[in-house]
C-alpha positions, 0 to 999 in steps of 0.5 A, spaced: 479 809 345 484 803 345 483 799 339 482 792 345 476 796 348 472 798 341 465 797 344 465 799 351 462 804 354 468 805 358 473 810 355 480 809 355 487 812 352 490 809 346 495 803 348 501 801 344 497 798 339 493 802 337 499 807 336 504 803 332 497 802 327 496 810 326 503 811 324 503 804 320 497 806 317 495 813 318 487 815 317 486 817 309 485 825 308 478 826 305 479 830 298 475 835 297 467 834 293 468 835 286 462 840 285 464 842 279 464 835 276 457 834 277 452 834 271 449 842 269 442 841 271 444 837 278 450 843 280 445 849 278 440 845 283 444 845 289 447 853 287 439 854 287 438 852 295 444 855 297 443 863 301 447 869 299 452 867 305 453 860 301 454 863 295 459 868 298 463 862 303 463 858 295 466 864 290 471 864 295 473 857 293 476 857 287 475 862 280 472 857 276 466 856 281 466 864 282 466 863 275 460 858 275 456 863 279 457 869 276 453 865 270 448 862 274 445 868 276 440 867 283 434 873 283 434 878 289 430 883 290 434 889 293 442 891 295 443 896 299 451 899 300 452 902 307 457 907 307 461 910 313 467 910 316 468 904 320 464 899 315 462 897 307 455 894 308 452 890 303 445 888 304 442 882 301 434 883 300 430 877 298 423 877 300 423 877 307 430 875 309 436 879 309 443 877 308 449 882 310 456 882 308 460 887 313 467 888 310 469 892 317 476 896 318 481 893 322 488 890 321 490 885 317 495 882 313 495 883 305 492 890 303 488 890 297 489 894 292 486 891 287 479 887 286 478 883 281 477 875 285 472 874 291 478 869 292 482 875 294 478 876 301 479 869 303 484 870 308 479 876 311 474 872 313 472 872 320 466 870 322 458 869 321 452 868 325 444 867 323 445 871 317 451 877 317 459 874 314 464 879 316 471 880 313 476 884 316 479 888 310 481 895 308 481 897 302 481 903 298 474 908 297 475 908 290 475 900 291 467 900 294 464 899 287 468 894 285 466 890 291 459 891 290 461 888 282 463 883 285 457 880 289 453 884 283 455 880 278 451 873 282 445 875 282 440 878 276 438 886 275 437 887 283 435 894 285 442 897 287 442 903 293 448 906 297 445 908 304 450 914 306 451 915 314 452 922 314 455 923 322 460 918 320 462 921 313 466 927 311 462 931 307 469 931 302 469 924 303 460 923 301 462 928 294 468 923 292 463 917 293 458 920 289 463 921 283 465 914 283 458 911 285 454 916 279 458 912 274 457 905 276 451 903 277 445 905 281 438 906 282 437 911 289 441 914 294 439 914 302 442 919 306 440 919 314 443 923 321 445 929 317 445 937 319 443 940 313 445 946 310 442 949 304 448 950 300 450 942 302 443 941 300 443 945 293 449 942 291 446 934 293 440 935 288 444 939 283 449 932 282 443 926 283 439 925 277 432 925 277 431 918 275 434 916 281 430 915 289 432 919 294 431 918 302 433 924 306 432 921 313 433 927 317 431 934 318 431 939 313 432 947 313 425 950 313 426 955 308 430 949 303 427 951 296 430 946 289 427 946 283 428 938 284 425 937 290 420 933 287 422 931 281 426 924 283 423 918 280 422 916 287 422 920 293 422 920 300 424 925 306 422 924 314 421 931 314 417 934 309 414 941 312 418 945 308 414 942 301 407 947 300 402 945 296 404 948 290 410 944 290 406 937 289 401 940 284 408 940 280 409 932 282 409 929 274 411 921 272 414 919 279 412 912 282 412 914 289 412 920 294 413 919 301 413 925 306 414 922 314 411 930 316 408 936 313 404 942 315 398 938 311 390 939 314 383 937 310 382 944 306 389 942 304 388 935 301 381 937 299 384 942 294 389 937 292 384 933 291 380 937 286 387 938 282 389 930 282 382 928 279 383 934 273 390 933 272 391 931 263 398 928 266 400 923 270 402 925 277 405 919 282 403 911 283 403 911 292 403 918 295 403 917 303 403 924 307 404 924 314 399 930 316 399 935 321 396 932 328 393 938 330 386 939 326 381 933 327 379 928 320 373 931 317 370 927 312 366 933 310 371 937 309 374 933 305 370 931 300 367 938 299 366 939 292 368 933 289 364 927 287 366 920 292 364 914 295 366 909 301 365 902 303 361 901 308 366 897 313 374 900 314 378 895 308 384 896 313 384 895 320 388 902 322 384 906 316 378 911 320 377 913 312 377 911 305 375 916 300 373 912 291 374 918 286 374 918 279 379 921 275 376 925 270 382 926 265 386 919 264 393 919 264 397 916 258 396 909 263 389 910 263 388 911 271 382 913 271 379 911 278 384 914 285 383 912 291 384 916 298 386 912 305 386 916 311 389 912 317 388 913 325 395 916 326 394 922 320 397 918 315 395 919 309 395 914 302 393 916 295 392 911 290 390 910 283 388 905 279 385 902 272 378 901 272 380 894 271 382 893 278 376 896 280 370 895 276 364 896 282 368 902 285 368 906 277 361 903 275 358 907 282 362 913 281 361 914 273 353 913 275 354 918 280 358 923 275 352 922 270 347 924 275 350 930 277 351 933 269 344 932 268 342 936 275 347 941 272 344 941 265 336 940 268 339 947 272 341 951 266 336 956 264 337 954 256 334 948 258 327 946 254 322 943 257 323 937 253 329 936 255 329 937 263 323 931 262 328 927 259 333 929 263 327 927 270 327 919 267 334 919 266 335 921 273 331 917 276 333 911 273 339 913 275 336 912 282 334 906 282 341 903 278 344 907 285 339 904 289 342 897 288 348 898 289 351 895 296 357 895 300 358 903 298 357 909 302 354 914 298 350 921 296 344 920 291 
């Protein structure tokens, strides 16, 4: 606007003036805010409020501040790496939200060789939305880890898993990945959209170490046995008809098991029961399985044999049945109560917990255990009279602590 019309709505194009005046005395370049010379506590307060894109754009900088931020270390929950041919993902997941850093093939200026400096992909950077950045830059296989490194090295202990697209990767190219990744750091492996062989299968499990997660989200061969198969610290396969009943009564020290399909019915959740409560060694934390649709749920069935209890009204909204047991054999964490949770879409969930955690539900079930030990001694022929008097009294009181007790189904 002409320097004579400075507050008219009217606008207009410079004059003369006003041109001889930006040339005499041209508008003074802002210099860049000095963030490293704010003070430790005040710097480390503004990186705090910062999201993982931020911190990306910021590394990119200077060294020094890639510097800073290695050592401030922000807290994230999960990192995912995605592998395949026409991208390197990195997924960020903090709570409920989650940042991705796409680093996309494509054409590009400098190659890389060599990563050390998020200040190298300065030149790469393309564009971001709500929350996703993406660089164009290729860059070595052999180079993917050190990327990761990179972006690990901002944030404290996350969960690291590599996510493989098996459609999208040659399987010489996932073997060559497996090497490099096995010796760096990770917790588990997903591998999705794959056809899989027995042989590729084999060949997999022989190289993953079992105290790593393993996600197999896709079709599994029938007849696909591996000593292994359920043995990983965690596990989680969209198909699971391939895994028997004896395969799980195997399952030992594992945080979780996750079946999205089995050939599972109640005689076979029955019979597992039975061996679960007995078992002298730890099992699993959560078990899900996603039973067979075919068969009707019978509560009877189910708990058939077994000492258990329910809450008079469902805990969850889509639960059609949750069956209390107590565990007969502590394990070495003293998890002495477990939980069945049957869904209405043929899910179901296995829990166990310290009676800590459950104080009403454990001092119900040890009621109901004591009871029945003393039918099974009242019934014992070697009995004395005296002693099936005693055991009368007992039981009666029994009844009448039992009686008391509300919010439960159970038979007395």
């Amino acid at each position: 606007m002409c320097f004579w019309n400075i507050g008219s709505p009217t606008p207009s194009y410079p004059c003369t003036l006003c041109i001889i005046k930006s040339i005499l005395f041209p508008p003074k370049k802002k210099k860049p805010f000095p963030l490293l010379h704010l003070p430790f506590v005040a710097l480390h307060n503004v990186i705090k409020m910062m999201d993982p894109h931020e911190l990306v754009k910021l590394s990119m900088c200077s060294y020094r501040l890639e510097l800073f931020l290695r050592g401030s270390k922000r807290k994230i929950e999960h990192l995912h790496i995605h592998l395949n041919n026409e991208y390197y993902q990195i997924e960020l997941v903090n709570k409920n939200a989650r940042f991705y850093t796409y680093f996309q093939n494509g054409d590009f200026e400098k190659p890389v060789s060599t990563v050390t400096r998020m200040l190298q992909f300065r030149g790469s950077y393309e564009t971001e939305s709500e929350n996703c950045l993406t660089f164009t830059q290729q860059f070595p296989l052999s180079l993917c880890v050190d990327v990761s490194h990179l972006l690990l090295s901002f944030y404290s202990s996350p969960l690291v898993d590599w996510v493989f697209y098996m459609n999208q990767l040659e399987i010489e190219t996932v073997r060559q990945y497996l090497g490099i990744i096995l010796s760096a750091r990770c917790e588990g492996f997903t591998f999705t959209d794959c056809e899989w062989s027995n042989e590729l299968l084999t060949e997999l499990m022989d190289k993953i170490p079992l105290d790593k997660k393993l996600t197999i989200e896709s079709k599994i061969p029938p007849d696909f046995k591996h000593p292994n198969i359920l043995k990983y610290y965690g596990m989680s396969y969209e198909d699971g008809r391939w895994i028997t009943l004896d395969d799980l009564k195997t399952i030992r020290n594992v945080l979780y098991v996750y079946l999205d399909s089995t050939i599972f019915n109640c005689h076979d959740i029955n019979e597992f029961l039975h061996y679960w409560i007995n078992c002298d060694e730890k099992m699993f934390v959560q078990m899900e399985l996603q039973l067979d649709e075919s068969f009707q749920i019978d509560e009877d069935v189910l708990k058939n044999g077994l000492i258990t209890m329910r809450p008079n009204q469902p805990e969850e909204p889509n639960e059609v049945l949750c069956l209390y047991l107590k565990i007969k054999n502590p394990n070495n964490e003293q998890c002495n109560i477990c939980c069945l949770s049957i869904r209405d879409n043929h899910q179901a969930v296995f829990n166990s917990w310290k009676s800590e955690e459950a104080p009403k539900e454990f001092e119900i079930l040890s009621l109901l255990e004591k009871k029945k030990n003393l039918e099974l001694e009242n019934e014992d022929s070697g009995t004395s009279v005296e002693r099936k008097q005693e055991i009368a009294r007992e039981i009666e009181k029994l009844v009448y602590q039992l009686n008391n007790q509300s919010g439960y189904v159970f038979e007395i």
